[in-house]
C-alpha positions as a Python dict, from the first residue, in 0.01 Angstrom:
ca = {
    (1, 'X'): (0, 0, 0),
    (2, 'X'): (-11, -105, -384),
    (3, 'X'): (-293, 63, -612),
    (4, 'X'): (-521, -87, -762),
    (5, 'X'): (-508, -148, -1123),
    (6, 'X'): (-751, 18, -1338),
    (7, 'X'): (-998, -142, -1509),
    (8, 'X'): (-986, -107, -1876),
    (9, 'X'): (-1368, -77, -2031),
    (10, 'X'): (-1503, -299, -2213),
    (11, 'X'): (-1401, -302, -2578),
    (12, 'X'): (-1698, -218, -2845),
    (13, 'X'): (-1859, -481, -2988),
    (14, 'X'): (-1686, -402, -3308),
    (15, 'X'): (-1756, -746, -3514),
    (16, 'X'): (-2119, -647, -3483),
    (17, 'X'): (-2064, -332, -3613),
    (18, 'X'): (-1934, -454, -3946),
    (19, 'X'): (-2178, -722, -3946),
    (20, 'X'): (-2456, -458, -3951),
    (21, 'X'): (-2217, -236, -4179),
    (22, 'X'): (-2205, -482, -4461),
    (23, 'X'): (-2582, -607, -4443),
    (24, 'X'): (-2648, -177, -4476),
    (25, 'X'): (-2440, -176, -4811),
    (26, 'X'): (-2578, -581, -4919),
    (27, 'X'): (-2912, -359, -4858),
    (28, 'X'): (-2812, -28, -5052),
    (29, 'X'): (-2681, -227, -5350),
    (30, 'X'): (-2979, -442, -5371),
    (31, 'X'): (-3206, -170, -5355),
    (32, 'X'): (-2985, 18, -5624),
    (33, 'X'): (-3010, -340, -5864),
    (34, 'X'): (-3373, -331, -5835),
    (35, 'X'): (-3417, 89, -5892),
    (36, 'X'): (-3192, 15, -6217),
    (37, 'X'): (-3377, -259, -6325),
    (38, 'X'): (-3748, -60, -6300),
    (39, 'X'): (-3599, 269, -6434),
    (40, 'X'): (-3422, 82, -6752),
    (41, 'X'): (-3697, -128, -6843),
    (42, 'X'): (-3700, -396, -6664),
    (43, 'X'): (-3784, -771, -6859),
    (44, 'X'): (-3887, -642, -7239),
    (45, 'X'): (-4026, -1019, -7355),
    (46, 'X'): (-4331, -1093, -7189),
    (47, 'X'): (-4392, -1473, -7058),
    (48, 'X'): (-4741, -1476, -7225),
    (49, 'X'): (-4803, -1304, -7517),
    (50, 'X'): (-5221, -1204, -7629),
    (51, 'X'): (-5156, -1385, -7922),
    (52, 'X'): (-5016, -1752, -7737),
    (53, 'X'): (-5335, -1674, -7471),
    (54, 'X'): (-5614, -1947, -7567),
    (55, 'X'): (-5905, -1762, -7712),
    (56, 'X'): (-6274, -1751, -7556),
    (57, 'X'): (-6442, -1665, -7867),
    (58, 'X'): (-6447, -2068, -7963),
    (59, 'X'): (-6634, -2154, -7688),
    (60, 'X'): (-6980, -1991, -7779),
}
């Protein structure tokens, strides 16, 4: 009588590990962008300025 060979176990599901590994850091570094962004400043020139704003004074 022969033995059975033994069943190896499934391997991990390892490409969805990095998959969910490099969205995490995609994530972290975005996140990291945006905290820079805010805590230097952020966009200095405004898009409208009070002075380009049409004024309501001319209409009565």
């Amino acid at each position: 009588m022969t033995p059975e060979p033994r069943r190896r176990p499934p391997a991990p599901d390892r490409d969805r590990d990095r998959r969910t590994t490099v969205f995490a850091a995609l994530l972290l570094a975005a996140s990291a962008a945006a905290l820079a962004y805010v805590l230097l400043g952020g966009h200095h020139d405004p898009l409208e300025t009070p002075d380009d704003a049409p004024s309501t004074a001319a209409w009565g």
